[in-house]
C-alpha positions as a Python dict, from the first residue, in 0.01 Angstrom:
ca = {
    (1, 'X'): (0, 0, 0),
    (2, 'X'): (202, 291, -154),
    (3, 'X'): (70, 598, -201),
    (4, 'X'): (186, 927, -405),
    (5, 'X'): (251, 1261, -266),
    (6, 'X'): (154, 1488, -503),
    (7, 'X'): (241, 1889, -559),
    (8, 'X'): (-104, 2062, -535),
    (9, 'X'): (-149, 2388, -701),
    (10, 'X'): (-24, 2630, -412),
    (11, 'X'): (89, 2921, -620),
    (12, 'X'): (-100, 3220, -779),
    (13, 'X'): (-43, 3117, -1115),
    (14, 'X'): (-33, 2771, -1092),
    (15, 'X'): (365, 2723, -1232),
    (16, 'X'): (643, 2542, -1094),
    (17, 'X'): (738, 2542, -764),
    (18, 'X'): (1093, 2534, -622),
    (19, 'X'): (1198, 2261, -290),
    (20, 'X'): (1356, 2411, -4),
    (21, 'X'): (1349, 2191, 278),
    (22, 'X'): (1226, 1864, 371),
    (23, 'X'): (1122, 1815, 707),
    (24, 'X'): (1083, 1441, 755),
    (25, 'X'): (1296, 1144, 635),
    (26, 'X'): (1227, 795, 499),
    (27, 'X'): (1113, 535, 736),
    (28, 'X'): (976, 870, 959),
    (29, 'X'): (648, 819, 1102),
    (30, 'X'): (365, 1085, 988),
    (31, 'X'): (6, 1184, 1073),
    (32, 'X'): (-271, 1347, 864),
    (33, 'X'): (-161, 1713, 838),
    (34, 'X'): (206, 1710, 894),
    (35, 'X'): (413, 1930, 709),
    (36, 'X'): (649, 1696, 486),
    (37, 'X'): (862, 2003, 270),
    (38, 'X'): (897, 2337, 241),
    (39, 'X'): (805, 2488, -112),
    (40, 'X'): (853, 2868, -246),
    (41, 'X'): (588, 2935, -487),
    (42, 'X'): (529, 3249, -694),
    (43, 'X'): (320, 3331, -388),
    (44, 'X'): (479, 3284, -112),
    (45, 'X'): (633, 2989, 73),
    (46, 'X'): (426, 2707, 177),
    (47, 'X'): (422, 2372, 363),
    (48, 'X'): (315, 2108, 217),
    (49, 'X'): (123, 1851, 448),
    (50, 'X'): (47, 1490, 441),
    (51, 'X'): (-261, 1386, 313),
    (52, 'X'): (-282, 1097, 493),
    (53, 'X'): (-116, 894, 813),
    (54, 'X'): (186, 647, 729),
    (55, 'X'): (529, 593, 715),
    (56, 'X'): (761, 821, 440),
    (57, 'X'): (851, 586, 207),
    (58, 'X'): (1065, 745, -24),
    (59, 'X'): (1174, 1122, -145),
    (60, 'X'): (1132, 1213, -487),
    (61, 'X'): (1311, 1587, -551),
    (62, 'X'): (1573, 1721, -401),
    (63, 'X'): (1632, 2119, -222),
    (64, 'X'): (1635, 2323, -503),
    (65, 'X'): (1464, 2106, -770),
    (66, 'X'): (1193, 2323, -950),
    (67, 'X'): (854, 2042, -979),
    (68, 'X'): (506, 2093, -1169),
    (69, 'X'): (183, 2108, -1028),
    (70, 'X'): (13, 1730, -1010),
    (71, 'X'): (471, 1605, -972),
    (72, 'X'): (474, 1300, -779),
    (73, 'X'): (738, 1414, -508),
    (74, 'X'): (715, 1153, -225),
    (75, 'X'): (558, 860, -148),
    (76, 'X'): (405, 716, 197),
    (77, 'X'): (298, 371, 278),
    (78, 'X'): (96, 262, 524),
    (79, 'X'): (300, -38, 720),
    (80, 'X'): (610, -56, 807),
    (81, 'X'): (645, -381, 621),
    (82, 'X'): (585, -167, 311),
    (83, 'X'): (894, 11, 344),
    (84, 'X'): (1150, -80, 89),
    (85, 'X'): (1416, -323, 285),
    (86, 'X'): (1724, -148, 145),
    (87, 'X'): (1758, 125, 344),
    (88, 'X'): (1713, 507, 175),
    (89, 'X'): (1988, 771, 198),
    (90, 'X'): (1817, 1053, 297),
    (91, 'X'): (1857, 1347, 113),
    (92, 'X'): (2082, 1656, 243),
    (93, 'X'): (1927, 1916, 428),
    (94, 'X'): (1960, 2300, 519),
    (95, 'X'): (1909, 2199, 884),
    (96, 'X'): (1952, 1901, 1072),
    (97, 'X'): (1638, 2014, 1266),
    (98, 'X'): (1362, 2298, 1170),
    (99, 'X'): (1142, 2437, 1427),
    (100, 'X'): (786, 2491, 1296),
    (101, 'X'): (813, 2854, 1322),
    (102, 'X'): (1079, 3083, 1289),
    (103, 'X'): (1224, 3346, 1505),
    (104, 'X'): (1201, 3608, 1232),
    (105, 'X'): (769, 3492, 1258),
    (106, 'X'): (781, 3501, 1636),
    (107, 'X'): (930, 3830, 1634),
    (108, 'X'): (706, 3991, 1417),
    (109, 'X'): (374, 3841, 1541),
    (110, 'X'): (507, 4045, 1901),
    (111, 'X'): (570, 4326, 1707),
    (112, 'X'): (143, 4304, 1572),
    (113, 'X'): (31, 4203, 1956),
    (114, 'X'): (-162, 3944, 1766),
    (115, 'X'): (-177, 3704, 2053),
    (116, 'X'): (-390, 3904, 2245),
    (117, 'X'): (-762, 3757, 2242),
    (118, 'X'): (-1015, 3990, 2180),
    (119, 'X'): (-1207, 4126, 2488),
    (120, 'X'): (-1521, 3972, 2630),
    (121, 'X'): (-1865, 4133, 2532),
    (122, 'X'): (-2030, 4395, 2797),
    (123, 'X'): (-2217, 4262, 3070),
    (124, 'X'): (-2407, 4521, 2960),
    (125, 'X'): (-2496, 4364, 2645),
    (126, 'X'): (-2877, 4341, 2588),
    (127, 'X'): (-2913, 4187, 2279),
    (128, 'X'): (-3023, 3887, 2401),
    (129, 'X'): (-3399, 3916, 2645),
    (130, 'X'): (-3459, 3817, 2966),
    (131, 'X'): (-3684, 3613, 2912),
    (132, 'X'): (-3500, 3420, 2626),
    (133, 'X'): (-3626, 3050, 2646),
    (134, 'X'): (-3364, 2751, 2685),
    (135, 'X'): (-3209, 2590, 2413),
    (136, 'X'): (-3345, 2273, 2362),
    (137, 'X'): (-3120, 1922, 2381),
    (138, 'X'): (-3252, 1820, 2006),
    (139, 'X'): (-3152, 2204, 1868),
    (140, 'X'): (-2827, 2153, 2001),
    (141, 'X'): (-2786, 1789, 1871),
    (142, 'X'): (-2919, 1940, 1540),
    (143, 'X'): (-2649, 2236, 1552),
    (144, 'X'): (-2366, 1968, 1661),
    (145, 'X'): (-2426, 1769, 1351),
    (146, 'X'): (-2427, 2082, 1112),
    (147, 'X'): (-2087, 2176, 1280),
    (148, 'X'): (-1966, 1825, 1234),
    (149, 'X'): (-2084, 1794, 860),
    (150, 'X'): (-1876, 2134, 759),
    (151, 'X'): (-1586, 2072, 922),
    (152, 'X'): (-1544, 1703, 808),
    (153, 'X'): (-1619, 1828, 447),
    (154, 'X'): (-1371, 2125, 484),
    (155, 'X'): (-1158, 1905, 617),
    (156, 'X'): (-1175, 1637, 313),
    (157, 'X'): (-1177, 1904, 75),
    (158, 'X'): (-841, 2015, 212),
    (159, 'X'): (-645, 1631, 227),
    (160, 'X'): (-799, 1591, -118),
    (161, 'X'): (-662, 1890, -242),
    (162, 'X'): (-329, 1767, -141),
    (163, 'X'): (-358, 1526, -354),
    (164, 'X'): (-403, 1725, -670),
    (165, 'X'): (-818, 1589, -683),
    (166, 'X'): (-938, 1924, -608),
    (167, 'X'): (-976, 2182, -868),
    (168, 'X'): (-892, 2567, -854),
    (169, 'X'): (-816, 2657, -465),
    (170, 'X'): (-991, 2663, -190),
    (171, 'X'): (-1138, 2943, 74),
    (172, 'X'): (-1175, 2780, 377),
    (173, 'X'): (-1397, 2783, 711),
    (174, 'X'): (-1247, 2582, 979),
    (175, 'X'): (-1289, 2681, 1350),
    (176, 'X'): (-1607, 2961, 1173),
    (177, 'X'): (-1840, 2693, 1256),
    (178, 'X'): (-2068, 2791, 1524),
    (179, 'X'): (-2111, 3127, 1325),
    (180, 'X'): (-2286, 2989, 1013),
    (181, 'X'): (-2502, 2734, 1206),
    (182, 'X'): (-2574, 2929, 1496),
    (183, 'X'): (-2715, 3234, 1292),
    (184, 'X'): (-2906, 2976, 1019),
    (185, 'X'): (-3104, 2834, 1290),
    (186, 'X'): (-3208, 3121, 1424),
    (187, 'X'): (-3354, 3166, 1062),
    (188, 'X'): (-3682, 3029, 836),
    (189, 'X'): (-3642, 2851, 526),
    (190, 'X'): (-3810, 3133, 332),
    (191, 'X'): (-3528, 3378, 463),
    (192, 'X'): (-3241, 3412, 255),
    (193, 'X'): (-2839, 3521, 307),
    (194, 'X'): (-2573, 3642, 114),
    (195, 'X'): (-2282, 3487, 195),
    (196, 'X'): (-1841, 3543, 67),
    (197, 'X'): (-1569, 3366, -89),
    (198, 'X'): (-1552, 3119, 241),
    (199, 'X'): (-1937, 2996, 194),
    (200, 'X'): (-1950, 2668, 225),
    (201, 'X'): (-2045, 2653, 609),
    (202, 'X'): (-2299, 2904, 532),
    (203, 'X'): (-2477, 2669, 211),
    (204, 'X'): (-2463, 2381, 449),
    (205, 'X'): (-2610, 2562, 764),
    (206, 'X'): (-2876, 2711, 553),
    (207, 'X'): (-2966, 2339, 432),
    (208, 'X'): (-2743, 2268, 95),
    (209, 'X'): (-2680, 1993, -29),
    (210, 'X'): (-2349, 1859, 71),
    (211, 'X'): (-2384, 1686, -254),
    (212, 'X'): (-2493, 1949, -500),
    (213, 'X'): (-2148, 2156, -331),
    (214, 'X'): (-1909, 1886, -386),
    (215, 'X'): (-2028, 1856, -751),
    (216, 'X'): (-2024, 2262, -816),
    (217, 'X'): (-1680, 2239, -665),
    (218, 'X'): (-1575, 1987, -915),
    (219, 'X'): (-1752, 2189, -1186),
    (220, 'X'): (-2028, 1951, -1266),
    (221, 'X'): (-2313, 1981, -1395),
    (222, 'X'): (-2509, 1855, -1098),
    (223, 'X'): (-2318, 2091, -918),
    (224, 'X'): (-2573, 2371, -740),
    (225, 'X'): (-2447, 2610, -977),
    (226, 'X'): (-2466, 2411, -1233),
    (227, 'X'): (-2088, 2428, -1282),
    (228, 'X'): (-2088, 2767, -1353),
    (229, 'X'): (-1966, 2925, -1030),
    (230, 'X'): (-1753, 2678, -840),
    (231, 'X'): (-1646, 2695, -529),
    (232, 'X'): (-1659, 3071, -444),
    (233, 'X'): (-2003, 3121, -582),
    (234, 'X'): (-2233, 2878, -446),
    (235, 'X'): (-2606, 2922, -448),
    (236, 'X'): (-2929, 2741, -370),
    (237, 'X'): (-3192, 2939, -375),
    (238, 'X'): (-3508, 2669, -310),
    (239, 'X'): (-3351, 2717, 50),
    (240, 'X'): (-3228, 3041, 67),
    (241, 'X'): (-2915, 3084, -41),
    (242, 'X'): (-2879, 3419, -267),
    (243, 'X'): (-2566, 3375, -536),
    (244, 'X'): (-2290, 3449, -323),
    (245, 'X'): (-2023, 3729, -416),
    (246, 'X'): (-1620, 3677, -366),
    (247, 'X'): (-1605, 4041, -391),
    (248, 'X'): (-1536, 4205, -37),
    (249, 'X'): (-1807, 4368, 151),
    (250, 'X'): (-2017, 4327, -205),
    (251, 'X'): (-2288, 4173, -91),
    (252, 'X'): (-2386, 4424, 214),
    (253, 'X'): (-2568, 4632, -33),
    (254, 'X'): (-2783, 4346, -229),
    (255, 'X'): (-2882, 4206, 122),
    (256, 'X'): (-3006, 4576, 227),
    (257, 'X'): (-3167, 4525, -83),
    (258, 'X'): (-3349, 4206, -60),
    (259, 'X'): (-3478, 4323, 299),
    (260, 'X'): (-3627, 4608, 114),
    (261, 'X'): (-3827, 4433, -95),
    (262, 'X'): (-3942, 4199, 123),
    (263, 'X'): (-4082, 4559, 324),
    (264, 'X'): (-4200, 4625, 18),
    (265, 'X'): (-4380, 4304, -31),
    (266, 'X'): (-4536, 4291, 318),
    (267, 'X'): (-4368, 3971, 458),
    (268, 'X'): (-4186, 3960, 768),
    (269, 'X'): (-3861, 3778, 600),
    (270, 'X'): (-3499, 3850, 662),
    (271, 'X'): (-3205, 3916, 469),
    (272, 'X'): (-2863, 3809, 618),
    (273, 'X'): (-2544, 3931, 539),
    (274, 'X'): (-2174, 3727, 593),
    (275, 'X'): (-1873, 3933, 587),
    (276, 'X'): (-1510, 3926, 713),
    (277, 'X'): (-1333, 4211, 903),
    (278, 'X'): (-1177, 4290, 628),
    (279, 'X'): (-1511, 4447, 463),
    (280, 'X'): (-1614, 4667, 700),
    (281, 'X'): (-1359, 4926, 595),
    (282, 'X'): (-1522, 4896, 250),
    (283, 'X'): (-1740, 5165, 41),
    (284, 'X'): (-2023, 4928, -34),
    (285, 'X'): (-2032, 4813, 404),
    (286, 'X'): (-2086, 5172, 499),
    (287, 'X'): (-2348, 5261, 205),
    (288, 'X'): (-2570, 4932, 239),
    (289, 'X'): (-2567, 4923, 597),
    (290, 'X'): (-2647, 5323, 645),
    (291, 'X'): (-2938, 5304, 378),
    (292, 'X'): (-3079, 5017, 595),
    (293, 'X'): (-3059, 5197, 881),
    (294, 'X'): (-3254, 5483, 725),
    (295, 'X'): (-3561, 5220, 601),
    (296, 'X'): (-3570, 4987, 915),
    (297, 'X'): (-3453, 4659, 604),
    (298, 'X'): (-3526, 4384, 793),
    (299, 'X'): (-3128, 4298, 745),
    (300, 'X'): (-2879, 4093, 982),
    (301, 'X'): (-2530, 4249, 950),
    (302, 'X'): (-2293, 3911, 1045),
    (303, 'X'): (-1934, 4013, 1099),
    (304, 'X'): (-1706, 3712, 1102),
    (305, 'X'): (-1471, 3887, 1291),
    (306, 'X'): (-1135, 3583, 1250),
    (307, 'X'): (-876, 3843, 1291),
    (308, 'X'): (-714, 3897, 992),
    (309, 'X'): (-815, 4032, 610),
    (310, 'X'): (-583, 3792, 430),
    (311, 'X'): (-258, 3864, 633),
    (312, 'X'): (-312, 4202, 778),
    (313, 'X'): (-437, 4178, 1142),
    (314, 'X'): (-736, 4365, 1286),
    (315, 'X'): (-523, 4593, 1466),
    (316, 'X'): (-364, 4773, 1151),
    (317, 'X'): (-699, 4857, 1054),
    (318, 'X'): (-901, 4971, 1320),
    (319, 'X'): (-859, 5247, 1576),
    (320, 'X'): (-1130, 5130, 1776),
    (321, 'X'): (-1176, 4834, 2017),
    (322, 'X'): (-1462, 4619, 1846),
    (323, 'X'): (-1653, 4649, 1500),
    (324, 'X'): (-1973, 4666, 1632),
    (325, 'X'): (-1902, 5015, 1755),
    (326, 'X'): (-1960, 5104, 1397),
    (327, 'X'): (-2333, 5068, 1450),
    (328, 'X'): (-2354, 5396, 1662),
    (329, 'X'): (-2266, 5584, 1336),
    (330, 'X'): (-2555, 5427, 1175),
    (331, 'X'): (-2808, 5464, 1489),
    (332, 'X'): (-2879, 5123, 1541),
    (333, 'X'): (-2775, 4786, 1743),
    (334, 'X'): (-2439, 4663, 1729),
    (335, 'X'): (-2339, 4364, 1938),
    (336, 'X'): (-1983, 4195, 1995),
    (337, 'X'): (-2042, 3776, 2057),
    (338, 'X'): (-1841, 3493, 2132),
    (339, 'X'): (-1801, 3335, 1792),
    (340, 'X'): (-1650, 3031, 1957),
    (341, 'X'): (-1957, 2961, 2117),
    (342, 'X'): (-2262, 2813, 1879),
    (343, 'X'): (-2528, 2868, 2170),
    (344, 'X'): (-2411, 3239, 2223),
    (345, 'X'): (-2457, 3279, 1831),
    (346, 'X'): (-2768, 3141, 1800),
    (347, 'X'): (-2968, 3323, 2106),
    (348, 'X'): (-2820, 3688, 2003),
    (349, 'X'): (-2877, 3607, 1590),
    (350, 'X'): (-3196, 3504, 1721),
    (351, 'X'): (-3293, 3808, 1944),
    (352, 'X'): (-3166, 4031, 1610),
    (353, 'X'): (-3388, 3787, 1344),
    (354, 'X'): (-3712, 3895, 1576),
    (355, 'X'): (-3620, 4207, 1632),
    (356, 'X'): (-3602, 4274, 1223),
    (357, 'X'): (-3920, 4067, 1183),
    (358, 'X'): (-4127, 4343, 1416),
    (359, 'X'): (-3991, 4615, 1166),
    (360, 'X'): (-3779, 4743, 1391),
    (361, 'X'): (-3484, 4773, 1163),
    (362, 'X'): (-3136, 4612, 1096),
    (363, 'X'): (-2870, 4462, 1372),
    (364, 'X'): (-2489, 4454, 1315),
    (365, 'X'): (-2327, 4140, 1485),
    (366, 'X'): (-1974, 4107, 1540),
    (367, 'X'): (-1869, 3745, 1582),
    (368, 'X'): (-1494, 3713, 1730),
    (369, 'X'): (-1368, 3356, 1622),
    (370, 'X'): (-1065, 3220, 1394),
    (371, 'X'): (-960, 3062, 1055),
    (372, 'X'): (-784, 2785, 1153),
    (373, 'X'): (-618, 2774, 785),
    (374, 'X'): (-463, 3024, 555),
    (375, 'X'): (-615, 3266, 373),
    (376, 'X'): (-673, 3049, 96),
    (377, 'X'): (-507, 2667, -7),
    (378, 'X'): (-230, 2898, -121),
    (379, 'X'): (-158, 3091, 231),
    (380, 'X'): (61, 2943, 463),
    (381, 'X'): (-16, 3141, 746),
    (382, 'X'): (284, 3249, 825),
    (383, 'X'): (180, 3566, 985),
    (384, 'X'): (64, 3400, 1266),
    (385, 'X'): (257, 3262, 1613),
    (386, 'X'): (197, 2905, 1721),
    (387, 'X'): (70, 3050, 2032),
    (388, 'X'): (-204, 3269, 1868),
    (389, 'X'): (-308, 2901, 1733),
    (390, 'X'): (-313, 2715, 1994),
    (391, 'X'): (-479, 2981, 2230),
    (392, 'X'): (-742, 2982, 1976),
    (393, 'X'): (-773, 2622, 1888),
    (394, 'X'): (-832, 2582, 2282),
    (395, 'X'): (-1190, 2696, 2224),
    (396, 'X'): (-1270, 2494, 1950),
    (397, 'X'): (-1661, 2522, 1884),
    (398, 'X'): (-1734, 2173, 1804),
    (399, 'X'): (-1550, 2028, 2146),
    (400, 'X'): (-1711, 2310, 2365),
    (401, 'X'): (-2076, 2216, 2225),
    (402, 'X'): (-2001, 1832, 2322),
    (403, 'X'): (-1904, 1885, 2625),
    (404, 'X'): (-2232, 2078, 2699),
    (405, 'X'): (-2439, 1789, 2549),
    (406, 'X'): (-2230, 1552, 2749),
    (407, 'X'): (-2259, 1759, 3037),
    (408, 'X'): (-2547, 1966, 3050),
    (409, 'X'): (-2766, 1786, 2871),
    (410, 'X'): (-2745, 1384, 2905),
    (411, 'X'): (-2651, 1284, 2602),
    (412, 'X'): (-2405, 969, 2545),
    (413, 'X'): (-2052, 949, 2425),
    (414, 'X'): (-2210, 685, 2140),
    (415, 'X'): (-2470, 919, 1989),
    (416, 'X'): (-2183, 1218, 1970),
    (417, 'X'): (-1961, 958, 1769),
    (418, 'X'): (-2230, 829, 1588),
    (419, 'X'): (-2337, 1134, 1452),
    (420, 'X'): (-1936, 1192, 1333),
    (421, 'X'): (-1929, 883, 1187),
    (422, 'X'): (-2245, 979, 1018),
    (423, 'X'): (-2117, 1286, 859),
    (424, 'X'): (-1757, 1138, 742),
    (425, 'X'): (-1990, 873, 558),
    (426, 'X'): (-2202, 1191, 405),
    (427, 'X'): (-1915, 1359, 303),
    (428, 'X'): (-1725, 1054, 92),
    (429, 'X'): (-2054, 994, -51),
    (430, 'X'): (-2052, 1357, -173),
    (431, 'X'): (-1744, 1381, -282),
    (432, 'X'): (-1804, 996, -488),
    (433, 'X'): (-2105, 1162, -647),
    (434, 'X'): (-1861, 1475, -783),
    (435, 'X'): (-1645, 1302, -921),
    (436, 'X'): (-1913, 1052, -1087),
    (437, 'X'): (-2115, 1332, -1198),
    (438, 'X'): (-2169, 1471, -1568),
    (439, 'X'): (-1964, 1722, -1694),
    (440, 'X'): (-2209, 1979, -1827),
    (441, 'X'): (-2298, 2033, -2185),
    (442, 'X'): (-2138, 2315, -2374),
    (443, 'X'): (-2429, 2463, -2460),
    (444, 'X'): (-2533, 2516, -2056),
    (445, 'X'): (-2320, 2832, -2110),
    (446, 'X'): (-2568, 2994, -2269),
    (447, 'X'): (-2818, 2914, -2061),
    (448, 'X'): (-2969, 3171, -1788),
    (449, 'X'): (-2721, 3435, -1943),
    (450, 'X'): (-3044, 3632, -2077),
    (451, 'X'): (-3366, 3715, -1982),
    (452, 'X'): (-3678, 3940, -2118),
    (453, 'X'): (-3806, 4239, -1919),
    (454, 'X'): (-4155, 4077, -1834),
    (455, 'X'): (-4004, 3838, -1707),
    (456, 'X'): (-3814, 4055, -1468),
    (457, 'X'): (-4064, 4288, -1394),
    (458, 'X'): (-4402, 4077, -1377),
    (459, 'X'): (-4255, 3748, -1220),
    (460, 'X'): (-4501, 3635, -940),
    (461, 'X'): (-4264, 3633, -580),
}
């Protein structure tokens, strides 16, 4: 079979794009993921990968030809026997060979120290009690799966994207996992979190529908917005999952408040907060995390600590060795975790859930870990070395928690893959039921745009 390589919607704008540089040839073999050409956008410049494994049938456009979003540019088959039997000229290059990063990038990724791997918690650290009970094998099964599920989806989302079947761009999670599903386990269904413009791992930890996502990021009506937010404002509140915000650090202060009303109320709920290192610098960070302080909320602070706010390392914009220092200011717990690790996540975001639950007041949580992907769809990443990668890659969570189930606690090569298998079949069904699904009726804009005060002010929790 042939298939078309298409030119997905990298830019800001969504305009042309220009070719620099291919990096493969017909006849070359290629895997899932491997850059094909080199593309300067209004953005930035960006390799483009292939969406699939095969054999580079053909090259469309040559260096220097300007192509539209949605161009056919290449095409890839998937046999040999496919390839067309008179042989291709291939097209001239700027180089006969490209490394994958250049010496200007390795140069300036010394410059930021940014292969340096942040330090280990205190020994001192205790966050997490002595007498904290073992994990059990079918919590970690459960937590395996969840990890599983997000990064296949992420993962689909990102080679359909490639093809052009995605719309908008995407804000992606991969190698984040252990955060989201860690800290959701440690929660009840009746707590709720605020999450960012990279949510998806969060909706699915908390217990989303993988189906109602893939619909909302297709804008349809079944989607779990409705359609209305797509894929940076994903909610589900029936299991917890407050509207969430793509403005930075926004949604510190509506968790603080949440937690306050559910003081206020007399439950013993929680409010959870996701944010990026690139909020804590923020206005709205300091103010909703200092007024919970001052009340005791019953609020988890979650600092998904991957490094980098967009491009700009953590370095540039802190003077001080970890994030959770910040809680001193505030005058209460701050904690620096392995990120990396789903186990560590879940025992410390479960120590801070019960600690908020006796009314003893808010914990800030700094999770060290790594994007695996740019930015955005439209981020190349090119402020990053190979080596920083690969270091981080090395501690995978999703590898590290099946080698502990393998290891620690007797579980079988054939239940791991079955559960993989499992959640690549979940995920094409999702994304089959997007693309199936209704597109919502015009007059669904109006809906839930207005309310009465009663309504507001006498509704029954």
């Amino acid at each position: 079979m042939i298939f078309d390589v298409v030119m997905p919607a990298l830019g800001a704008t969504g305009g042309d794009v220009t070719i620099q540089e291919w990096l493969v040839q017909p006849g070359q073999r290629v895997e899932a993921g491997t850059p094909l050409v080199v593309v300067e956008t209004d953005k930035a410049t960006v390799e483009v990968e292939a969406f699939r494994a095969g054999y580079v049938r053909e090259l469309l456009a040559k260096p220097g030809d300007a192509v539209s979003i949605g161009a056919v540019v290449a095409r890839l088959t998937d046999s040999m026997e496919a390839l067309t039997e008179t042989p291709v000229a291939p097209l001239p290059s700027t180089r006969s060979t490209r490394e994958h990063e250049s010496t200007e990038v390795k140069a300036s990724a010394g410059k930021l120290g940014v292969s340096k791997l942040p330090a280990k918690a205190s020994a001192s650290n205790r966050l997490i009690p002595d007498d904290a009970t073992e994990i059990s094998a079918d919590l970690l099964l459960s937590m395996f799966r969840q990890m599983v599920l997000i990064r296949r989806f992420e993962d689909h989302l990102y080679q359909l994207f490639l093809q052009g079947l995605v719309p908008g761009t995407l804000h992606q999670s991969q190698g984040q996992e252990a955060i989201a599903v860690g800290v959701c386990a440690a929660l009840r269904r009746d707590d709720v979190i605020f999450s960012t413009h990279r949510p998806v791992a969060h909706v699915i930890a908390k217990g989303g529908s993988v189906n109602a996502i893939a619909a909302e990021l297709w804008g349809k009506a079944t989607g779990c917005a409705r359609g209305k937010g797509g894929q940076m404002h994903l909610t589900d509140v029936a299991v917890g999952v407050m509207p969430t915000n793509a403005i930075v650090g926004a949604n510190v202060p509506i968790a603080t408040g949440a937690a306050l009303g559910f003081r206020l109320m007399g439950t013993d709920r929680v409010a959870v907060s996701f944010f990026g290192d690139g909020a804590v610098n923020t206005g709205a960070m300091h103010e909703g995390v200092n007024l919970a302080a001052v009340k005791d909320a019953p609020v988890i602070f979650v600092c998904e600590n991957n490094q980098y706010a967009a491009s700009t390392h953590i370095s540039h914009n802190l003077r001080i060795a970890t994030i959770a220092e910040r809680a001193k200011a505030y005058g209460i717990p701050g904690f620096t975790v392995d990120g990396m690790d789903v186990v560590a996540v879940y025992e410390s975001a479960r120590a801070a859930v019960a600690r908020a639950r006796r009314g003893e007041g808010p914990t800030l949580l700094e999770y060290t870990c790594y994007r695996y992907m740019g930015h955005s769809r439209g981020d190349p990443g090119n402020y990053r070395s190979k080596q920083e990668m690969a270091e981080w890659r090395s501690r995978d969570p999703i590898p590290k928690c099946r080698a502990l189930l393998l290891n620690d606690f007797g579980q079988d090569e054939r239940t791991l893959d079955e559960i993989e298998a499992e959640c690549q079949a979940e995920v094409e069904a999702a994304v089959a039921f997007a693309m199936s699904s209704h597109e919502p009726a015009p007059e669904e804009a109006l809906r839930n745009a207005y309310t009465t005060w009663p309504e507001v002010f006498y509704a029954q929790p």
